[in-house]
C-alpha positions as YAML, in Angstrom:
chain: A
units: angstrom
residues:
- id: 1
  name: UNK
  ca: [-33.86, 40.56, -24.76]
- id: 2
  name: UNK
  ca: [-35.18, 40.88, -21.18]
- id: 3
  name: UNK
  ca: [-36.56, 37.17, -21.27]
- id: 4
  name: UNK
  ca: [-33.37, 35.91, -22.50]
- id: 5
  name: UNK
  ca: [-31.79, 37.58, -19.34]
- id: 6
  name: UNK
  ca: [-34.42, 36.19, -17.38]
- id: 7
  name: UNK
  ca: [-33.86, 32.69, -18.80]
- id: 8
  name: UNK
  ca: [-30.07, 32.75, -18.12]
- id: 9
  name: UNK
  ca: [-29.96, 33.67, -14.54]
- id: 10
  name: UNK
  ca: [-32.36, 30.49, -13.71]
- id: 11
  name: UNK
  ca: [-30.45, 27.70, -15.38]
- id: 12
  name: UNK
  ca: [-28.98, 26.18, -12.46]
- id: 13
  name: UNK
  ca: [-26.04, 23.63, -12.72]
- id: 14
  name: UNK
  ca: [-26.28, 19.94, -10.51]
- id: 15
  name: UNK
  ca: [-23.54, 20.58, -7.53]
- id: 16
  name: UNK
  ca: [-23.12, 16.90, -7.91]
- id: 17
  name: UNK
  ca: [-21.51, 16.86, -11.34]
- id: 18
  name: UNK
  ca: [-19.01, 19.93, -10.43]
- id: 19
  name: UNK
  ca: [-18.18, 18.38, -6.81]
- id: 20
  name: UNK
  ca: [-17.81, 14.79, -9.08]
- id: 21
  name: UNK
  ca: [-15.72, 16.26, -10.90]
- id: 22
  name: UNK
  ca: [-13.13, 17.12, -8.04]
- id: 23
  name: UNK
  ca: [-13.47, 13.87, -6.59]
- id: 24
  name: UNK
  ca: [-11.92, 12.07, -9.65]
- id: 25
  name: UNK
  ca: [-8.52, 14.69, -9.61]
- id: 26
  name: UNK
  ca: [-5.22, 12.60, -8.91]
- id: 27
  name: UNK
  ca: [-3.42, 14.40, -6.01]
- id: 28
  name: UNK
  ca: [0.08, 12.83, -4.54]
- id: 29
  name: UNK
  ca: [-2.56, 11.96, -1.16]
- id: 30
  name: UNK
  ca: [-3.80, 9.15, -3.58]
- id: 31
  name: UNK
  ca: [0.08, 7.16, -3.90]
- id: 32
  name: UNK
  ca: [-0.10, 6.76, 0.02]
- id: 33
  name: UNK
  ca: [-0.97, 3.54, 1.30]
- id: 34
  name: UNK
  ca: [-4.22, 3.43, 2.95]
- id: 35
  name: UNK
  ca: [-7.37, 1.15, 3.15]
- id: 36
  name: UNK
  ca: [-8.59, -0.64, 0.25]
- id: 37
  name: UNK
  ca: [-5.35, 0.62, -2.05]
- id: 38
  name: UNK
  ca: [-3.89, -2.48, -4.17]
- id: 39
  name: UNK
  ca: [-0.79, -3.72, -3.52]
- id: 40
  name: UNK
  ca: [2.19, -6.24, -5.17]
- id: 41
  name: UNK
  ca: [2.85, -8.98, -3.58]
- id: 42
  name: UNK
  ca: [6.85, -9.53, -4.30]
- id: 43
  name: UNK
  ca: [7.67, -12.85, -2.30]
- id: 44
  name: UNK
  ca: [7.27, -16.25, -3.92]
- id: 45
  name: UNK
  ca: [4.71, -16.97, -1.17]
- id: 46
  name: UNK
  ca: [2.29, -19.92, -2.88]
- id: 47
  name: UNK
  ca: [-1.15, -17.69, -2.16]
- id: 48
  name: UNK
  ca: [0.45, -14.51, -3.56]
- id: 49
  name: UNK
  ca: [2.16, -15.79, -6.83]
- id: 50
  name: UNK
  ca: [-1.57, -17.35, -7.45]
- id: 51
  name: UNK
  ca: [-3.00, -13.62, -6.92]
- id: 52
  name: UNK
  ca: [-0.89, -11.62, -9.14]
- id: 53
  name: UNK
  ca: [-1.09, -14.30, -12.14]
- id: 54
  name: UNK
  ca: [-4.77, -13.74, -12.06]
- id: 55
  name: UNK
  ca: [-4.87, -10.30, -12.20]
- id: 56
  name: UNK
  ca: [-6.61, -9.53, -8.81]
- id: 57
  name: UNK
  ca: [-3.57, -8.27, -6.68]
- id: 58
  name: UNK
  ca: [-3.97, -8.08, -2.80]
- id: 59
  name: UNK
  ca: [-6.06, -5.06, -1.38]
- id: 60
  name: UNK
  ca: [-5.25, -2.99, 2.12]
- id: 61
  name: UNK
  ca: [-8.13, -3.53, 4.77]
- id: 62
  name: UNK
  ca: [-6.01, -2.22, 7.54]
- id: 63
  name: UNK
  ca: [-3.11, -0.84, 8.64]
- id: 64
  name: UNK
  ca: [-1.47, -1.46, 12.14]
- id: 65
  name: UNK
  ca: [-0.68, 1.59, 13.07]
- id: 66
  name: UNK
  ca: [-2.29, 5.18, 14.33]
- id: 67
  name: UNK
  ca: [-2.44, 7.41, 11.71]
- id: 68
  name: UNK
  ca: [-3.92, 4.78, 9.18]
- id: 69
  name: UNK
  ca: [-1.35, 5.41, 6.73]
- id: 70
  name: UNK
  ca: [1.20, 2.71, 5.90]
- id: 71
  name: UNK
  ca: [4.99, 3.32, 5.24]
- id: 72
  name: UNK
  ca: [7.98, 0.89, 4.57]
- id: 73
  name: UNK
  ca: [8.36, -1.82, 7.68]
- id: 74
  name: UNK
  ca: [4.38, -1.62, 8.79]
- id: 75
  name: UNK
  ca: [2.54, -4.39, 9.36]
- id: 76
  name: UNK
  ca: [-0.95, -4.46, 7.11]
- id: 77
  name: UNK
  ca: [-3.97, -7.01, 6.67]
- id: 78
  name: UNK
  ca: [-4.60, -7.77, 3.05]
- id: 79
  name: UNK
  ca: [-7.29, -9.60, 1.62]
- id: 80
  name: UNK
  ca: [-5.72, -11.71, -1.31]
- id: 81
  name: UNK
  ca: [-8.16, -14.88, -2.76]
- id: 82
  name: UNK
  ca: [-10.87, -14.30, -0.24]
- id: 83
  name: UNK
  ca: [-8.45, -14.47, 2.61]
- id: 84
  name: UNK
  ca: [-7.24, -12.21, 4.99]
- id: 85
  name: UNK
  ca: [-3.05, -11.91, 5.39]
- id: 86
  name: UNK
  ca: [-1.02, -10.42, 7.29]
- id: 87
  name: UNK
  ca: [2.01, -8.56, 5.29]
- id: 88
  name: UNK
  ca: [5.48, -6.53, 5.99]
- id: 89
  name: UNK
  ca: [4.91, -2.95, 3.19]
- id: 90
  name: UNK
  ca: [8.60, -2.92, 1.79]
- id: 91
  name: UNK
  ca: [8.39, -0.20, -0.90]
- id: 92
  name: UNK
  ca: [6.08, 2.31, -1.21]
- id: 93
  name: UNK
  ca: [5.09, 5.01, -4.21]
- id: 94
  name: UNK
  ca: [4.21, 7.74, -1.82]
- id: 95
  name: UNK
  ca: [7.46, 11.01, -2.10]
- id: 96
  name: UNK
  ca: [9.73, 9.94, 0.63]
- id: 97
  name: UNK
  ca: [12.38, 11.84, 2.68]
- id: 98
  name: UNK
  ca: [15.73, 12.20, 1.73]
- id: 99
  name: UNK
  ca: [17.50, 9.68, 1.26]
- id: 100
  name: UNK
  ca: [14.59, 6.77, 0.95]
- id: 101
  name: UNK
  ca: [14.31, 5.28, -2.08]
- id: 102
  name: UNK
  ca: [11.12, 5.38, -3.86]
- id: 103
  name: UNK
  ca: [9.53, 2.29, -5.55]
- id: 104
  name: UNK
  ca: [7.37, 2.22, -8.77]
- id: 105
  name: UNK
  ca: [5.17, 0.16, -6.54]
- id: 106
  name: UNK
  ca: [3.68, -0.16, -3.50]
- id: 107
  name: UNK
  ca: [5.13, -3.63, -2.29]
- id: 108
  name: UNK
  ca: [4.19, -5.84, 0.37]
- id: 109
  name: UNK
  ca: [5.66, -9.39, 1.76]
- id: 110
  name: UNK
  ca: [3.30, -11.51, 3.62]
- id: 111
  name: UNK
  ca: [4.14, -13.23, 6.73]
- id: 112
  name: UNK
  ca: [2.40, -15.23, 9.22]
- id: 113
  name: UNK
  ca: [1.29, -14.29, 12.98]
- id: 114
  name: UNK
  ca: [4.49, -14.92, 14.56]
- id: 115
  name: UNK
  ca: [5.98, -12.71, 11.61]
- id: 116
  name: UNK
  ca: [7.89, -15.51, 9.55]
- id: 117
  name: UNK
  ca: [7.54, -14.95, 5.91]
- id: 118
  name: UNK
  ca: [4.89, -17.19, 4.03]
- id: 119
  name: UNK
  ca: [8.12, -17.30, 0.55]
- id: 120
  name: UNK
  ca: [11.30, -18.23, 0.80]
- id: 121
  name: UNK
  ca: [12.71, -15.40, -1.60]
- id: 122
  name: UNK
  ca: [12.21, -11.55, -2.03]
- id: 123
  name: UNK
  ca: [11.94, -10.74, -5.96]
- id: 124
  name: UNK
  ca: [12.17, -7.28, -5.72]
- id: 125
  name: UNK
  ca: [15.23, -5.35, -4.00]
- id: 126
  name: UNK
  ca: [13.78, -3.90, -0.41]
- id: 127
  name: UNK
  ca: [15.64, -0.58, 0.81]
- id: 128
  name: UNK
  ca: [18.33, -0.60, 3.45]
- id: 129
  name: UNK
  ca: [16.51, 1.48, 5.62]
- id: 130
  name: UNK
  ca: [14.12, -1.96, 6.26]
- id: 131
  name: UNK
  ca: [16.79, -3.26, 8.81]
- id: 132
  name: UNK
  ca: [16.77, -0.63, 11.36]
- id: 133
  name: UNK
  ca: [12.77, -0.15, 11.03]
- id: 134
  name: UNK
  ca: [12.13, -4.05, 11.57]
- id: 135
  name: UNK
  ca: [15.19, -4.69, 14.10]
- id: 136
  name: UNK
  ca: [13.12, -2.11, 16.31]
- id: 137
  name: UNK
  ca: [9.91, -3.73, 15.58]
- id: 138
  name: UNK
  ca: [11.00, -6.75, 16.62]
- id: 139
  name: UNK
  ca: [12.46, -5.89, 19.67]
- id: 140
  name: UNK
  ca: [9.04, -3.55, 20.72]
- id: 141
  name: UNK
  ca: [6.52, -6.26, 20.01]
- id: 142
  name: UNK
  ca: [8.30, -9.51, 20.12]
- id: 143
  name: UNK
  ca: [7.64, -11.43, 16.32]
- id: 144
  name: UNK
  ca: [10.71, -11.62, 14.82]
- id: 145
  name: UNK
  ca: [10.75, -9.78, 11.46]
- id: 146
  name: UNK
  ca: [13.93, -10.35, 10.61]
- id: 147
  name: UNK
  ca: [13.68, -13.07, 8.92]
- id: 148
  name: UNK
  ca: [11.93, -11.06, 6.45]
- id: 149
  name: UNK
  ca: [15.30, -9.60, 6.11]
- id: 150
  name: UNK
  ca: [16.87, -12.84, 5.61]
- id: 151
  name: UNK
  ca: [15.09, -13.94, 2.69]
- id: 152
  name: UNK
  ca: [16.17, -10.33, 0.45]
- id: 153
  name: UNK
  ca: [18.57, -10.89, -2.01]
- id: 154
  name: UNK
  ca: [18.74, -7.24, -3.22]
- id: 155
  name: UNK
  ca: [18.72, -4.16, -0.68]
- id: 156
  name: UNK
  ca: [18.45, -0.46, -2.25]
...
């Protein structure tokens, strides 16, 4: 009985399979939108349509702003097709304040350097809250984003 004790005190257990297991948990950290998360594309832009159909959606590689963390109305670079694009995020899965509506998806629009939108239509409703955030954009860094605005049909 002694041996047996013996034996049971050395088995020791990997620390990589427990700390693997913690890695995999889902937490609510994992709906932000941060580098290398996958995104929709919801304009009718040629480059994104293409993407979507083929099952490869567009993936984050950075995010223009300080904390790292996108929200709605920041500007992101996306890979999509072995190209890097420049997009607008207008809906995001991450828990929002009150009165933000939350999106099933993370949604993005893409838009060229001087911040005109690559589609001529938005297929997805954007929320309201999109005008004041890109009005102030606009005026702070001088590409007009509005015109993102102008192609929405639907606003939340």
């Amino acid at each position: 009985m002694s041996t047996f004790l013996r034996l049971s005190l050395h088995i020791k257990f990997p620390l990589s399979s427990i700390a693997g297991s913690r890695q995999i948990h889902m937490t609510n950290s994992l709906l932000e939108l941060r580098k290398l998360a996958r995104v929709r594309c919801v304009d009718n832009s040629a480059i994104g349509k293409q993407a979507m159909a083929e099952g490869r959606p567009p993936k984050i590689i950075h995010v223009y702003n300080k904390k790292a963390i996108a929200t709605i109305g920041d500007k992101v670079l996306c890979t999509v097709k072995g190209e890097m694009k420049k997009a607008i995020v207008v809906g995001v899965k991450k828990h929002q304040r009150h009165g933000i509506p939350r999106s099933d998806t993370n949604n993005i629009v893409f838009i060229d350097d001087n911040g005109t939108p690559l589609g001529t239509r938005i297929l997805a409703p954007i929320p309201m809250l999109l005008r004041k955030v890109l009005k102030e954009k606009t005026i702070a860094k001088g590409a007009d984003y509005t015109k993102v605005l102008a192609i929405a049909s639907r606003f939340v």
